[in-house]
Structure formats: structure tokens, C-alpha cells
KENU-58051 format. One line per 3 residues: number of its first residue (from 1); their letters; for each residue x, z, y of C-alpha. Coordinates in steps of 0.5 Angstrom, whole numbers, plus 500, padded with zeros to 3 digits. Layout:
N
NUM	a	X,Z,Y | ...
***
This chain:
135
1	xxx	498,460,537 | 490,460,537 | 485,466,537
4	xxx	483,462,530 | 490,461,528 | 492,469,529
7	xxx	485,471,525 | 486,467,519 | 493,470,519
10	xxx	490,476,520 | 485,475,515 | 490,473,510
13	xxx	495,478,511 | 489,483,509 | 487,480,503
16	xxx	494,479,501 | 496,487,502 | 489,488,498
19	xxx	492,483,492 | 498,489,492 | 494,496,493
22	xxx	487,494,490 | 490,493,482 | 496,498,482
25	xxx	489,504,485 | 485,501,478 | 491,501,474
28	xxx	492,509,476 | 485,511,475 | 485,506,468
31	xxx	491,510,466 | 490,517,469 | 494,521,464
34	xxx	500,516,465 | 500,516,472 | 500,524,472
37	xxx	506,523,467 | 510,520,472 | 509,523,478
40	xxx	511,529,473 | 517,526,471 | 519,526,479
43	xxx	518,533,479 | 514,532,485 | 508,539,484
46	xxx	501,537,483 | 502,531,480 | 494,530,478
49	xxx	493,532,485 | 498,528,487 | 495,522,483
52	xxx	488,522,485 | 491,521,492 | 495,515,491
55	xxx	489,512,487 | 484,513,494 | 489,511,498
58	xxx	490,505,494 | 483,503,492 | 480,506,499
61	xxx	485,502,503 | 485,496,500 | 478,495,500
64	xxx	479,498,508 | 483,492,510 | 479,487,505
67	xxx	473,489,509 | 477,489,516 | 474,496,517
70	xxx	478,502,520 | 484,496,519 | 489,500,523
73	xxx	488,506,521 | 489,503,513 | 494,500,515
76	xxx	498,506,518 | 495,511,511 | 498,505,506
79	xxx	504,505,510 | 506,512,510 | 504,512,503
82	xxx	508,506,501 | 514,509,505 | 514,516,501
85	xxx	512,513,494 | 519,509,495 | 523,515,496
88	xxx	521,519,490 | 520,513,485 | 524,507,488
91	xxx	531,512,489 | 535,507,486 | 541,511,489
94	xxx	539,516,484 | 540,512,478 | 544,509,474
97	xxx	548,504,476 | 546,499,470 | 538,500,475
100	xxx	539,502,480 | 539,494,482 | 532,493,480
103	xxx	531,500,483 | 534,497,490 | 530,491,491
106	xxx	523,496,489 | 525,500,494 | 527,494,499
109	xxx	521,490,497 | 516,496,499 | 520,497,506
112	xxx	519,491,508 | 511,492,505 | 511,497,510
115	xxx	513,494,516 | 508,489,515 | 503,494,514
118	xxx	505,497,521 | 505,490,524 | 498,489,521
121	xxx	496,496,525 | 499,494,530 | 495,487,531
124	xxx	488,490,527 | 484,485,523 | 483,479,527
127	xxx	476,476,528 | 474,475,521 | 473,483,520
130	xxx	468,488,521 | 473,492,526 | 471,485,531
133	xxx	465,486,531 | 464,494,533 | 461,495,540
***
């Protein structure tokens, strides 16, 4: 595969990433009293805490990765987030059995976004980023 190829992928692969986390960060902040009403109803501790957090991991990430800046270092932070959100709000063994379908395929579907974001970390962001062009 061409250098041109792999920085188009990468490119792509990062704007799709910033698609995902960019809307669900401002939806956070748009519903800010919901966000925290959720994270309460989990029994997770600090809920406003905990909602700050995961809207700036989602906005500032994503626009890390859009920008290609710090990409591995997004990437790993997103990753991490994404694989602890799936635990406490995707725990489809948890449910009942009329949701727990739905619930699986989330928590799948955030594992497997996970491992994308770990690839992108371990590959960076290609050519066209800010990352190529540091020194």
C-alpha cells in the first residue's frame, strides 16, 4: 500500500472517529442536567464530574484527531473512555433479557470502536495532520 494510500486511510479513519465522539461531546453539554441524570442513574459517584469528563474527552479528542494533533495520545484517551463507558452504561448482562439484545450489540459496537482507536494509536495520523508536520 502506498504512503498516499495509508494517509488517506488514516485521514479518513480520523474524521470518521471525530463523526462518532464530536456529536455525543456537544449533546453532553446541550444536555448537561441529562447527562448527569444518567450517569447518576448507574450509581457512578460525581456524576457532574464524571459528565464534564466525558464531554472533554469527547470534544477535545475529537477535534485532536480531526486536527491529526496528539493522535496517538487521542486516540489511547478515547479508547480508554470508550471501554469504560461500555462497561457501566452498555452492561447488557445486566438487563433484562427483552434488552439486553440491543444493549449487546452497543457494548460490541463500542469494542470494536475501541479497537480502531487503538490501531489509529498505533499507526498515528498519516501525512495529512498536524503530528506529520512536527520537527
Amino acid at each position: 500500500m502506498t504512503k498516499s494510500i495509508q494517509s488517506s486511510l488514516a485521514l479518513a479513519a480520523r474524521l470518521l472517529f471525530t463523526a462518532f465522539f464530536l456529536p455525543a461531546g456537544i449533546g453532553k453539554l446541550a444536555g448537561f442536567s441529562g447527562t448527569v441524570g444518567y450517569i447518576a442513574s448507574v450509581g457512578l459517584p460525581l456524576p457532574v464530574v464524571g459528565a464534564v469528563l466525558a464531554l472533554v474527552v469527547e470534544i477535545v479528542g475529537s477535534l485532536a484527531l480531526l486536527a491529526g494533533f496528539g493522535t496517538r495520545i487521542a486516540a489511547l484517551v478515547l479508547g480508554v473512555f470508550t471501554l469504560a463507558a461500555s462497561f457501566f452504561f452498555h452492561a447488557y448482562w445486566a438487563v433484562p433479557a427483552d434488552q439486553a439484545f440491543v444493549t449487546q450489540l452497543l457494548f460490541w459496537k463500542n469494542i470494536a470502536v475501541v479497537g480502531g482507536l487503538l490501531a489509529l494509536a498505533a499507526n498515528g495520523a498519516g501525512a495529512f495532520s498536524l503530528d506529520a508536520r512536527k520537527v
